[in-house]
N, C-alpha and C positions, 0 to 999 in steps of 0.2 A: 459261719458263712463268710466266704470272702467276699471283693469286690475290686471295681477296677476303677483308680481315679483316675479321670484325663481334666491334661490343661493344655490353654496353649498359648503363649505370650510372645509376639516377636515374630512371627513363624516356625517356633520350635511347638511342638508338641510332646508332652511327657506322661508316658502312662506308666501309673506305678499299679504293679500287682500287689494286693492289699491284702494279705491274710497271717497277720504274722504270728499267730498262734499257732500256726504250721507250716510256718517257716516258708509263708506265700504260695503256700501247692495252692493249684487252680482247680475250680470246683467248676459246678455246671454254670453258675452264675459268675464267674468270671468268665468262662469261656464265651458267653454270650456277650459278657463286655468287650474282652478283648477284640471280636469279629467285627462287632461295634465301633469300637477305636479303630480299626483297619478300614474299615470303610468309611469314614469320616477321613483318615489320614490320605487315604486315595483320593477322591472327592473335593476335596475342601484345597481351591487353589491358594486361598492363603496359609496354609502348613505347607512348610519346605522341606521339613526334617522331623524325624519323631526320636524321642530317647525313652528307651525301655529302663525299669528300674523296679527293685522291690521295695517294699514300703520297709523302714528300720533299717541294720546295719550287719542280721544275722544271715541275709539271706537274699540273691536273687529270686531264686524260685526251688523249692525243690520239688519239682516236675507236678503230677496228677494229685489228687486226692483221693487217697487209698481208700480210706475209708468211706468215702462216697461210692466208689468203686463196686467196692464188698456187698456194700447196702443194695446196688443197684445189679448186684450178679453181675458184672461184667467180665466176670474170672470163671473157666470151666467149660464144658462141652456146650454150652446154650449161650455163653458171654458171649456180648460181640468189644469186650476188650474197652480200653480207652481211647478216647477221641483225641483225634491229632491236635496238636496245638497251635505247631508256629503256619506263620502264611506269608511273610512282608513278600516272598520272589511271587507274581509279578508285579507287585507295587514299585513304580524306578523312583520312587523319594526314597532316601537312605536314611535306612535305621541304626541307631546306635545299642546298644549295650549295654547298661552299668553294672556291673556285677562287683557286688558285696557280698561274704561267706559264701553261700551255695547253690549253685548251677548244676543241679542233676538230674537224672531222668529227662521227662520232659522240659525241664526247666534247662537244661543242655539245647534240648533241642530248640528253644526258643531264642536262646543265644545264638545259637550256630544260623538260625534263621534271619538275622540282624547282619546287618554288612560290615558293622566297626565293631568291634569287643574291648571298653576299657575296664579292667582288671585290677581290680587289691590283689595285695602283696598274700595276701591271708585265703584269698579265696577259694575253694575245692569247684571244679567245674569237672564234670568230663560226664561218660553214657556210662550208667550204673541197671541196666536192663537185666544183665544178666544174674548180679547180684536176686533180681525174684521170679528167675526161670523164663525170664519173656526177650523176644528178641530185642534189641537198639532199635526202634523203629522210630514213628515220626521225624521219618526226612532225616535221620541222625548218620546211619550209613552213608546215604548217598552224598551229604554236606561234608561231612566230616572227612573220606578218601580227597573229598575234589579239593579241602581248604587245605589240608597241611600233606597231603599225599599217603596213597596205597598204605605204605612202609609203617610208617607213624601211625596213620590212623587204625591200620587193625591191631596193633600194640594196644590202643586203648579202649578198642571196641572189642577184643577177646579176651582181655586181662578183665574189662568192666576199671578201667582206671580211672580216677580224677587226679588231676594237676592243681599244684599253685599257680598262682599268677605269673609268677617268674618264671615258671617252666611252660607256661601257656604262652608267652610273650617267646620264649626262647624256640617252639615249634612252630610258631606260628597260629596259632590257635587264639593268641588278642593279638591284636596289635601295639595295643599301650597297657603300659602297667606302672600305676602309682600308690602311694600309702591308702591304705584300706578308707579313710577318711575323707580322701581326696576325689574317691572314682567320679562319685557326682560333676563335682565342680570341673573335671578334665572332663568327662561328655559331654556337659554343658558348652565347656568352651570349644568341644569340635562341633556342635548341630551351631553355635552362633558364627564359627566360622565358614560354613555351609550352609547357612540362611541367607548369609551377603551373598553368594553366588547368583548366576541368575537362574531362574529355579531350571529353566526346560536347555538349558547345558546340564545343568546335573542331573537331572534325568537321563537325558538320551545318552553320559559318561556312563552312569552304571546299566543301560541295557547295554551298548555297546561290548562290556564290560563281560557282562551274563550271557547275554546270545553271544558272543562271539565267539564262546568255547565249542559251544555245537558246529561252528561253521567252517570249511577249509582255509587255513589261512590265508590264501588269494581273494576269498570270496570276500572274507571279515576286513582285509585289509579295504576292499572296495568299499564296502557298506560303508565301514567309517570314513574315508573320504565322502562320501556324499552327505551324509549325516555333518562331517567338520562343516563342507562347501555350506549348503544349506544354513548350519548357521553364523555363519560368516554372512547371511542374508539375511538376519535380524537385526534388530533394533538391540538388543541387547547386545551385541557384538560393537555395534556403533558405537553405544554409550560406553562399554569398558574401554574401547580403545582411544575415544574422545577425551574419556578422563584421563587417560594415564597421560596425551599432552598436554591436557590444561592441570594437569598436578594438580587431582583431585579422586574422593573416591566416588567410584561407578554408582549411578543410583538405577539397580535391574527394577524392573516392572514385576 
């Protein structure tokens, strides 16, 4: 049986998906944790930022627990299938990534569900659905066209392909990619660089960010004008901008 540990130091929060005897597939009791961690990560005004991770160095996640699965009939005319996993949109605190060896199945999908992806050089990520006759589902389709486009993405949602790191950075599918050893410590140092922010600019950045794709460009481009204006009416605005003439760094609230 897995489990899901959360910490959170700094403003960073880090849940590591814990079952490495199977290479961190999520069972029924991670899934409970994970929803758990989501809603303390929403909630909880001192977490700025969360960093997803698998526990050891073989494995982000490889998606569901089959064999939980099987136990529980969720395959066949009466299954009702597996349960979704990722959730952070509409969380607007940003989630990171770390992927170590393998991102599959839902464990893709949980990625894809995260707004940063940092990536080993080693790592196999991509939707392996069809590999056991089931569609790419959990939010993996619709993530995956929107992140790296149409083109790309059904290349690897009808081939059932995973990528390296290199070639996931090369599509756009991470954004950073370092030695397999390092991914940690490079996620680390991006949630500690987006814990100094002030938290409710980084927020209303990545909804701006997310709603804005649904919106007509005239409209998005207003909204965020009003959204800039408005905070340009905070206190946190004051203090960033006060520091940088008294050569100093910002202390956000």
């Amino acid at each position: 049986m897995g489990r899901i540990d959360f910490s959170v130091s700094d403003g960073i929060a880090v849940v590591v998906l814990d079952n490495e005897a199977k290479r961190n597939a999520v069972d029924a009791e991670m899934r409970a944790g994970l929803t758990e961690a989501y809603a303390r990560i929403e909630e909880d005004d001192d977490i700025r930022v969360a960093v997803i991770r698998g526990a050891g160095d073989k494995a982000f996640s490889s998606g569901g627990d089959i064999d939980a699965y099987q136990e529980n009939s969720s395959f066949g005319p009466d299954g009702g299938g597996p349960p979704p996993i990722p959730r952070p949109w509409p969380i607007w605190k940003p989630f990171i990534a770390a992927i170590q060896g393998y991102a599959v199945g839902g464990g893709f999908a949980l990625a894809l569900a995260c707004d940063l992806r940092v990536v080993g050089r080693g790592a196999r990520i991509g939707p392996t659905g069809l590999w056991r006759g089931a569609v790419q589902g959990a939010q993996q389709s619709q993530r995956l066209t929107r992140l790296i486009g149409l083109s790309k993405a059904l290349e690897l949602l009808l081939l059932a392909r995973t990528v390296d790191g290199e070639e996931a950075a090369a599509i756009g599918l991470a954004q950073r990619v370092v030695d397999d050893e390092s991914v940690v410590d490079a996620a680390m140092e991006w949630a500690r660089t987006i814990a100094g922010y002030s938290p409710w600019a980084v927020a209303r950045t990545k909804e701006l960010a997310y709603q804005g794709q649904n919106m007509e460009l005239a409209d998005a481009f207003a909204w965020e004008a009003d959204v800039a204006l408005e905070g340009y009416r905070r206190e946190d605005a004051l203090e960033g901008f006060s520091a940088f003439t008294e050569r100093r760094d910002p202390r956000f609230g």
